[in-house]
N, C-alpha and C positions, 0 to 999 in steps of 0.2 A: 504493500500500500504506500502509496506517494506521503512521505512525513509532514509534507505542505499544504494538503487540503484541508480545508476549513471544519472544525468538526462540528458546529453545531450549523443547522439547515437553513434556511434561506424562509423567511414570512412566507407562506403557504397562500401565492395564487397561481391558482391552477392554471387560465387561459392561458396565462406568460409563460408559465412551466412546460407547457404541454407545447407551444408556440416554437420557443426556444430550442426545445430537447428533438424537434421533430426536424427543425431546420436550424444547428448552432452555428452560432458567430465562428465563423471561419478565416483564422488567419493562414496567410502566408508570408513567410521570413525568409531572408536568404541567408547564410550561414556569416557574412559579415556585418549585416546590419544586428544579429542576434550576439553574435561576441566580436570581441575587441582583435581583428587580424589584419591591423593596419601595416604592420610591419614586412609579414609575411606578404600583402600586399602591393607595398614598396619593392620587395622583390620582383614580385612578379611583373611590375612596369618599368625594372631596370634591368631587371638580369634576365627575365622571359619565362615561358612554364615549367620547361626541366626544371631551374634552381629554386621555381615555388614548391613544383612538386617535392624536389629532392630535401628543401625544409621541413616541409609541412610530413612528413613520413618521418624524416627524425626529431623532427617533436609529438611523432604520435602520438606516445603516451603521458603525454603532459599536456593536460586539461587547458581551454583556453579560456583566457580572462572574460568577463561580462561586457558585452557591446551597446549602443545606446537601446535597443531595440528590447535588452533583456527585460529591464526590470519591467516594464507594463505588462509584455509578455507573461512572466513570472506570475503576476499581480491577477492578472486576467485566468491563467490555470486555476491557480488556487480556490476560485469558487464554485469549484464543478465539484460537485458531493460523490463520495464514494460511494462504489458497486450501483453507479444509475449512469442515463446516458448523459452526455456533458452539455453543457450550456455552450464551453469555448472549445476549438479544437484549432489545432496551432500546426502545422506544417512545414517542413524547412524544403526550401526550394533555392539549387546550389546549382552552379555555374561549375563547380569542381566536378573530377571525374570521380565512380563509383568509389574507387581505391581509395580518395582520401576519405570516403566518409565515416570510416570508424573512429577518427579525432573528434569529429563534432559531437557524432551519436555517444560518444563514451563521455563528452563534456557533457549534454544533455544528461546524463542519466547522475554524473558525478552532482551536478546543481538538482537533482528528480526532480525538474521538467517533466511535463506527462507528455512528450512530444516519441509518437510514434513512428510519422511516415514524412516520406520525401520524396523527391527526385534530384539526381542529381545528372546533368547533362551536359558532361566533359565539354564544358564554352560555349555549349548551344544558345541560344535567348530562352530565354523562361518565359515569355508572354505568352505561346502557346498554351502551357500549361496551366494558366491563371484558371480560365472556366473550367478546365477539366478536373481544375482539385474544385471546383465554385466555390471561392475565395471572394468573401464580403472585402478585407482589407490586406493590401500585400505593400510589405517595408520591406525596402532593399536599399543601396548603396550606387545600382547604377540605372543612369538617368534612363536608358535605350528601357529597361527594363519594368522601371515604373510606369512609363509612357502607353507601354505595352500592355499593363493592368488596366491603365485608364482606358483604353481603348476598347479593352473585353469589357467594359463594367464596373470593375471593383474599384475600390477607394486603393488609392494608392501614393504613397509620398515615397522620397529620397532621405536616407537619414544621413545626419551630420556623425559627428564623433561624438562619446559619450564622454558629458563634461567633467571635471577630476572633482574632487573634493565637494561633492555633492551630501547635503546632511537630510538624511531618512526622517521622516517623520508616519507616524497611524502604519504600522505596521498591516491592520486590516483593509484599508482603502487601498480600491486604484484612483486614480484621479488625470482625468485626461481631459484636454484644453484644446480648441477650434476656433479658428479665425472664421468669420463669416462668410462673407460677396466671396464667391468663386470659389470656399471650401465646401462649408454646411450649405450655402444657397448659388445661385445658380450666380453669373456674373452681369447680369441683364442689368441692375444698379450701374455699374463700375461700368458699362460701356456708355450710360444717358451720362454720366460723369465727363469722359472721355469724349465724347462728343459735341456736348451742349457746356460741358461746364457745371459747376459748383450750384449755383443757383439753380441751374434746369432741373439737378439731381434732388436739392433739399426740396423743390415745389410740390417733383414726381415723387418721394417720400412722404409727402404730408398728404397728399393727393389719394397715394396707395395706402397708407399708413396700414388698415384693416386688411389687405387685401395679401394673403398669404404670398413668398414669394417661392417662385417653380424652387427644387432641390439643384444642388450643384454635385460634384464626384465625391462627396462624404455625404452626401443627404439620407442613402438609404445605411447609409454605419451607421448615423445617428439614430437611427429608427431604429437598427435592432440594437446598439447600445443601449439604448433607454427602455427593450424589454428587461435586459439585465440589470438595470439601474430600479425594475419596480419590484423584482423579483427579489432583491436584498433590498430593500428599505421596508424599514421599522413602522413601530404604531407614532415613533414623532417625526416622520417624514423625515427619515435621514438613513441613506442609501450605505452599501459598503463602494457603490459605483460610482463616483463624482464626475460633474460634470462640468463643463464649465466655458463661454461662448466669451473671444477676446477679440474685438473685432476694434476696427479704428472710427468707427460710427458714433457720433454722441448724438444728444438734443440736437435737432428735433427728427434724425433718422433713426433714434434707437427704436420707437414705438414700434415698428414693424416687424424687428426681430423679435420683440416679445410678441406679438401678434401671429405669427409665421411659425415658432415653437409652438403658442397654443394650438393651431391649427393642425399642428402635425401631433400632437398628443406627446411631444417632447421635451418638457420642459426640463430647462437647466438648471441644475444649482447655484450657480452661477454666472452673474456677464458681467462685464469689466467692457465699458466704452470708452477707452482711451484716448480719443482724438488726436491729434499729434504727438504723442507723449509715445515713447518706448513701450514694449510690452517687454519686455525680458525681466524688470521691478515687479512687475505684478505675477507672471507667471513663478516668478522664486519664489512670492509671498506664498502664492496659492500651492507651489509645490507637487508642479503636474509631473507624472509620472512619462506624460507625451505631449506634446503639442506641434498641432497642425496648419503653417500656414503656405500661402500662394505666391506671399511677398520675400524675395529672394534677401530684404535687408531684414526684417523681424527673423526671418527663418534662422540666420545668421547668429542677429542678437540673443536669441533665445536659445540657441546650440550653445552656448557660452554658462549657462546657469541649470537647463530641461532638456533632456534629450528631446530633439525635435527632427519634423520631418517637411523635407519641400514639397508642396504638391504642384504639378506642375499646371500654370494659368496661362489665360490669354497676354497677360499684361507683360512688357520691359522693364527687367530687375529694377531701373532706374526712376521708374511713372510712379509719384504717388498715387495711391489705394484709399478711394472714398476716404477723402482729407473730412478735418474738422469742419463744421459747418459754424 
């Protein structure tokens, strides 16, 4: 039995349970964004795949370090209850050939990971295989391959490195953080922006305000995150699944995101409207275990304090992102 699973059972509703267990939150990981092989890495884009392979076999049996990818991962196992079927199911999806994979599987099993299955496809692209594991959300490290997730469907981002000197807090929660326009919602905002300007955007905002907005490439993660977010919350409304919406929207464009959650039956525990201001202060406050955003400079700031992940948008690294109103 996995020493990490949660031993006392999750608030008893059944539609969510039965929802969940019938179709679970399905990730996919690639063996770099899951642990820390930057190094080995580095070889491989200096010296070529012999002297990765000929590393990575003489460190076989020495476990690798935890990558930014781990600990939500981790976080996210942990609340699947023993001897029933799982809520989350986690898959490692590797670019390495079959031979190396008994370093990761034996790291896996050293951390008891409850992570089973894989493929591994000696340098092939893994996009293929996105639908065929139907993978809700796939973290990897390269971009061809993220892109490739987006394209089948699934949520998918690029992770940074996993920041050093990170301080753990609520050993029970996961807590995972989302940018809005063009992660959780679609980018239809950000292009009236883009087009018209500042003012066209906050008119069409107060305009829409009620009016739900379409989903973006995390819209349907968030949906079934937030079965898992009702299925661990208590009689005081307080989840083991934290949620938390960090978007660059203030007054008077926030209304809609509260409006647009309600409508989807998703509500956060959190939002954080930042308006011009950094999110990487507030994401440390909050202490996400992930965060996801579009914008190539937050993604940045935020790999610096939260393991975080790029999702790839319509927009130029450089274009501000639904500015303060």
């Amino acid at each position: 039995m996995n020493d990490l699973i949660l031993v006392h059972p999750p608030v008893d509703r059944p539609e969510e349970t039965a929802r969940l267990r019938s179709a679970p939150l399905r990730i996919g990981i690639s063996t770099r964004a899951l642990f820390d092989l930057e190094e080995e890495h580095a070889v491989f884009m200096n010296q070529g795949v012999q002297a990765y392979e000929a590393l990575q076999l003489e460190r076989e049996d020495s476990p690798i370090a935890k990558g930014a990818g781990f600990e939500v991962v981790d976080r996210l196992l942990r609340l699947n209850e023993a001897n029933e079927q799982p809520y989350v199911e986690v898959v490692l999806l590797s670019r390495n050939s079959p031979n190396l994979s008994l370093r990761a599987f034996d790291s896996i099993e050293k951390y008891n990971l409850a992570i089973k299955t894989g493929s591994f496809t000696s340098g092939r692209p893994l996009g293929p295989f996105i639908p065929a594991w139907e993978v809700d959300l796939f973290l990897s490290n390269e971009a061809v391959d993220v892109q490739a997730a987006i394209s089948a469907g699934a949520a998918a981002a690029r992770l940074g490195v996993a920041p050093k000197d990170r301080q753990e807090t609520r050993e029970d929660e996961v807590r995972i953080a989302l940018d809005g326009d063009a992660v959780v919602f679609s980018p239809e905002s950000d292009e009236i922006y883009k087009a018209d300007g500042l003012q066209a955007f906050l008119e069409h905002e107060r305009n829409n305000a009620k009016k739900p907005m379409a989903g973006g490439p995390f819209g349907n993660f968030l949906k079934k995150l937030s079965l898992l977010r009702r299925i661990y919350m208590n009689g005081d409304g307080v989840s083991k699944v934290r949620i938390a919406i960090v978007t660059a929207r203030n007054a008077p464009a926030h209304a809609r995101v509260i409006h647009t959650l309600r409508a989807w039956g998703t509500p956060a525990d959190e939002a954080h409207f930042v308006g011009v201001r950094e999110k990487a202060p507030i994401l440390k406050a909050f202490g996400a275990h992930i965060f996801f955003d579009d914008q190539e400079k937050h993604f940045l700031g935020a790999s610096e304090v939260v393991p975080a992940g790029h999702v790839p948008g319509p927009h130029d690294p450089s274009e501000p992102i639904i500015p303060a109103g």
